[in-house]
C-alpha positions, -999 to 999 in steps of 0.1 A, spaced: 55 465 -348 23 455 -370 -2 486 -377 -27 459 -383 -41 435 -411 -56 465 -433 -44 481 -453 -56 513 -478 -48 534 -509 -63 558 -523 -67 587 -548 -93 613 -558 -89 638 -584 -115 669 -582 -112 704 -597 -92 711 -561 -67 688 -569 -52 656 -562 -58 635 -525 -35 605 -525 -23 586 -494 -24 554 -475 -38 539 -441 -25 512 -418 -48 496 -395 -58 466 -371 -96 476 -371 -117 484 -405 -136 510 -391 -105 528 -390 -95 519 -424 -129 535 -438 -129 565 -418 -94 574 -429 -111 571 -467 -138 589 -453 -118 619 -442 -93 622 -475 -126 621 -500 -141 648 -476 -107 665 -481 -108 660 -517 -140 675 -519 -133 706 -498 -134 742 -518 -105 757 -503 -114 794 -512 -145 788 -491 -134 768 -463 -160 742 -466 -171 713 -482 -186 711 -521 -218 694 -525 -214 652 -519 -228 642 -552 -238 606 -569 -198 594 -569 -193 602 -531 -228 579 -521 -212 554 -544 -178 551 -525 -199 552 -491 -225 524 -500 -193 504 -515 -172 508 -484 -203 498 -460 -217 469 -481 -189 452 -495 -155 462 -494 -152 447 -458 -162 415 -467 -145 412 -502 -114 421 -488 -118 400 -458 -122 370 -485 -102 377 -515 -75 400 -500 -85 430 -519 -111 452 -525 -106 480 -556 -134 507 -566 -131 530 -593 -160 557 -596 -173 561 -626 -166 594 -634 -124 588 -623 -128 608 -591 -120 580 -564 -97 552 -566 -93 535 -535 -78 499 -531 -84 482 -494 -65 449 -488 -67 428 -456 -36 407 -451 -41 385 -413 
């Protein structure tokens, strides 16, 4: 059984630790909320129970996912982002 034409990877590395993982999907919007949820993860303080401030690199990876890495990926196959300060890497492919 197929778990769809997209496909994710990702990591982010923040003073929490490491988030790596991967997603299988047949819809997008799935795909993207499952990077959604590890970078929130990423970014959680865990002493504290809640999330650190969303700063410049996290409205980065949001714009990125909404404006283009759907489309590139749907084109090319692939889609990589790399924020510039090494927190996310995430690599979406789409694979009919």
């Amino acid at each position: 059984m197929s778990h769809g034409p997209w496909h994710a990877e990702w990591t982010f590395i923040s003073k929490n630790g490491v988030t790596t993982g991967t997603a299988h999907a047949p819809r997008y919007v799935d795909i993207r909320t499952a990077v959604f949820m590890a970078a929130g993860k990423s970014l959680r303080d865990l002493s504290h129970d809640e999330t650190a401030e969303r700063e410049e690199p996290w409205k980065l990876l949001v714009g990125a996912l909404y404006s283009e890495a759907m489309l590139t990926a749907d084109e090319l196959g692939i889609w990589q982002y790399t924020s510039p300060d090494g927190w996310a890497g995430v690599t979406i492919r789409f694979t009919p």
